[in-house]
C-alpha positions as CSV (number, residue, x, y, z in Angstrom):
1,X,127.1,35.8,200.0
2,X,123.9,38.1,200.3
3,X,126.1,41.2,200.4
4,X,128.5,40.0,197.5
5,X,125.0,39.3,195.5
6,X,123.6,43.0,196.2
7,X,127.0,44.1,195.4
8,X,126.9,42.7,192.4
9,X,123.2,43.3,191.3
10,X,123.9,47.0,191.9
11,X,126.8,47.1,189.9
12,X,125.3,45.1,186.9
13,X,122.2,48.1,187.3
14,X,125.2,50.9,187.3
15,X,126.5,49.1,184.1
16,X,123.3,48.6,182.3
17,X,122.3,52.4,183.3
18,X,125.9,53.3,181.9
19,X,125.5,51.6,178.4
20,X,121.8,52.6,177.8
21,X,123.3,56.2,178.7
22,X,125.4,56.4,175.8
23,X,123.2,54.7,173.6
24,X,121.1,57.3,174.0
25,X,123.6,60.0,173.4
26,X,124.2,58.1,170.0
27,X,121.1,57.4,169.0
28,X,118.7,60.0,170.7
29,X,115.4,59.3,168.3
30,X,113.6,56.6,166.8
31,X,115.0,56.3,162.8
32,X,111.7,57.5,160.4
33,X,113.0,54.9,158.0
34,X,115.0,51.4,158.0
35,X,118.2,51.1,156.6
36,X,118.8,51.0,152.8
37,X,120.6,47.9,153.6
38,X,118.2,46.4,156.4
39,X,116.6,43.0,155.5
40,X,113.3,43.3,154.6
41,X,109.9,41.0,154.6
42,X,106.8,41.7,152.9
43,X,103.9,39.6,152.4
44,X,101.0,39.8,150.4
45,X,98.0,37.2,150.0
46,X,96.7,35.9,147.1
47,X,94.4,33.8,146.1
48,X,95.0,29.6,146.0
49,X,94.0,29.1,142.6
50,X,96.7,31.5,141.2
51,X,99.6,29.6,143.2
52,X,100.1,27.8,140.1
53,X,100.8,30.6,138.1
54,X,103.0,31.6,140.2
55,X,105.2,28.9,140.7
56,X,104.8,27.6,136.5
57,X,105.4,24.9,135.1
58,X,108.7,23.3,137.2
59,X,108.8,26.3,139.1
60,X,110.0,28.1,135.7
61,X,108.2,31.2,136.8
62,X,109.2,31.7,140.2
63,X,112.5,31.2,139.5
64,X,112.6,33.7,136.8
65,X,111.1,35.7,139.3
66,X,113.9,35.3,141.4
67,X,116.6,35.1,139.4
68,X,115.5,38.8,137.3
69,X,114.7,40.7,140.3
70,X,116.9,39.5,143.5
71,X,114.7,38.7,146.1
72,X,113.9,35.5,147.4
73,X,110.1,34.1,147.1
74,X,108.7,32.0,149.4
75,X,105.2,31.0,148.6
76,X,102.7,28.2,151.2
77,X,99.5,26.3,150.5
78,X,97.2,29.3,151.9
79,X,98.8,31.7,148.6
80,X,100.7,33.9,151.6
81,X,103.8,35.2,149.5
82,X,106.8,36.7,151.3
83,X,108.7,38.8,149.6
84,X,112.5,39.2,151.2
85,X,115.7,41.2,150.2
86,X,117.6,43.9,151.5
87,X,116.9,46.5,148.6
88,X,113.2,47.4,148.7
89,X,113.4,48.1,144.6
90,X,114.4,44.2,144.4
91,X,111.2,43.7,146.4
92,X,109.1,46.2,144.6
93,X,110.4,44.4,141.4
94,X,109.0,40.9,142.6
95,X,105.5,42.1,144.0
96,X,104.8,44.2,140.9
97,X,105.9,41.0,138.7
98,X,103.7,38.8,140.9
99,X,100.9,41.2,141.1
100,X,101.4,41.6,137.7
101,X,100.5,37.5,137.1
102,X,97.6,37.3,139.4
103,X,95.5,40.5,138.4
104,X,93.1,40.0,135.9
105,X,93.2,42.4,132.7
106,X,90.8,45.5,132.9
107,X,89.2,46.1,129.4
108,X,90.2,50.1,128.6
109,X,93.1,50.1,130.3
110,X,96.6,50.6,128.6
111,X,99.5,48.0,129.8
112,X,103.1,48.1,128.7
113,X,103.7,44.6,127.1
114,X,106.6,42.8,125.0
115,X,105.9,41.3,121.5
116,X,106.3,37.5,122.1
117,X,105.0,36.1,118.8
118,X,104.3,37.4,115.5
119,X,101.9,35.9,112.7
120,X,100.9,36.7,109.4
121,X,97.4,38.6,110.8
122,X,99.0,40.4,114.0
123,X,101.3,40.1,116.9
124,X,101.1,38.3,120.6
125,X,102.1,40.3,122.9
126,X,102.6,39.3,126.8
127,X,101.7,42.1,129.5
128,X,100.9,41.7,132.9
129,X,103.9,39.3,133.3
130,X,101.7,36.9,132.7
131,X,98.9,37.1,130.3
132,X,99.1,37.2,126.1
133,X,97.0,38.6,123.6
134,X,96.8,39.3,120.1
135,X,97.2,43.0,118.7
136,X,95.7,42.1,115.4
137,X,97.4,43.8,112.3
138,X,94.5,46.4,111.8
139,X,95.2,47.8,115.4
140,X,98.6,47.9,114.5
141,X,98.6,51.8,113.2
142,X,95.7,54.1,112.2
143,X,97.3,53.1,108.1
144,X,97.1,49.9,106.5
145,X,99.9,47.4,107.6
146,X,100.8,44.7,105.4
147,X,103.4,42.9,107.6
148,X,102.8,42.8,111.5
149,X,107.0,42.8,111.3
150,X,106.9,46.4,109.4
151,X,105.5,47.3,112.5
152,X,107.1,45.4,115.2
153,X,109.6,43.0,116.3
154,X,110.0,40.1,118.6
155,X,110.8,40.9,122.1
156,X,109.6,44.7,121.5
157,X,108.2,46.7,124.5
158,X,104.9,47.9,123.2
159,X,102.1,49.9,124.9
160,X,98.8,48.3,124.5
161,X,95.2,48.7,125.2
162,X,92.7,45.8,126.0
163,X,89.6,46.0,123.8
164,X,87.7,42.7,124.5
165,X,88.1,39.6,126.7
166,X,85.9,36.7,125.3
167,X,84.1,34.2,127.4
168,X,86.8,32.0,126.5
169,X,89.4,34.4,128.3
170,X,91.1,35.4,125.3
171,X,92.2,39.4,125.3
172,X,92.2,41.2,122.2
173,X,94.6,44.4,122.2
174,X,95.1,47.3,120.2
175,X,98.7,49.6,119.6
176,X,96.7,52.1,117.4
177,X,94.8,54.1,120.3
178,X,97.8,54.2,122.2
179,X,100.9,56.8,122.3
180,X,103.7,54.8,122.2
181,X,106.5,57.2,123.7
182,X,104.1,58.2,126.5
183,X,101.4,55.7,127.0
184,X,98.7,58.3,126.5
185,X,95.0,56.9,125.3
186,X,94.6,58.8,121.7
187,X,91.4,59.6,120.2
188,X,90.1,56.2,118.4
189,X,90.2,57.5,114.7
């Protein structure tokens, strides 16, 4: 009765003293980093108005999101976004893709971007994973261009500056003032 229940309190105390004992001897110091294989969360907030673009059209975007990089997206009302997967690059993939949407384009700065349409005056080409604008043919190359496709092709990574964004949020981009093997700004000419 009250002896058998000491008895057996001070054996359970010898037992758990016991395991955390070798515990110890295995694992002696807190780990610096998780596992590479550890599930991982991260969260980041954005704001409500660019939920949309994140989900697209029939949740087109998201999906694509999911589907290219690996992790799995889980996105509520207040534009929290968790980010999960147990290989951080699958998670850096889907932030910088989702950042990528939701940031608005800095004039003078240099993107990397894919040629998504091509006209008889220039190219459209999508950066930011989710904005387009329009490299027209004369910021094609420093020389005359007489066919934006002597230049470039559809689906063609391209480095691009933005020039201009209109009031009506369109982005004008040039190829020419940027090195296209390194991504380097070159002297406007």
């Amino acid at each position: 009765t009250k002896e058998i229940f000491e008895k057996a309190l001070a054996q359970a105390k010898e037992g758990r003293a016991h395991i955390l004992g070798e515990m110890a001897k295995a694992l002696n110091e807190v780990r610096s980093e998780l596992s590479a294989h550890a599930p991982r969360i991260e969260t980041i907030t954005i704001d409500k108005s660019k939920i949309r673009d994140i989900i697209g059209t029939g949740g087109k975007v998201i999906r694509e999101i999911v589907a290219t990089t690996g992790a799995k997206v889980d996105i509520d009302d207040e534009g929290v976004i968790k980010i999960s997967s147990s290989d951080i690059d699958q998670i850096e993939a889907a932030k910088k893709w989702i950042l990528g949407i939701v940031e608005e384009a800095e004039v003078g700065k240099i993107y990397d971007g894919k040629v998504v349409n091509i006209v008889d005056f220039g190219a459209f080409v999508n950066f930011m994973g989710g904005k387009d604008g329009l490299v027209h043919v004369s910021e094609m190359r420093n020389e005359r261009v007489e066919k934006p496709t002597d230049v470039v092709s559809e689906g063609q990574a391209v480095k691009v500056k933005v020039l201009e964004i209109d009031p009506r949020g369109k982005v004008r981009l040039s190829m020419r003032v940027v090195d296209q093997e390194t991504g380097a700004e070159l002297e406007d000419t």
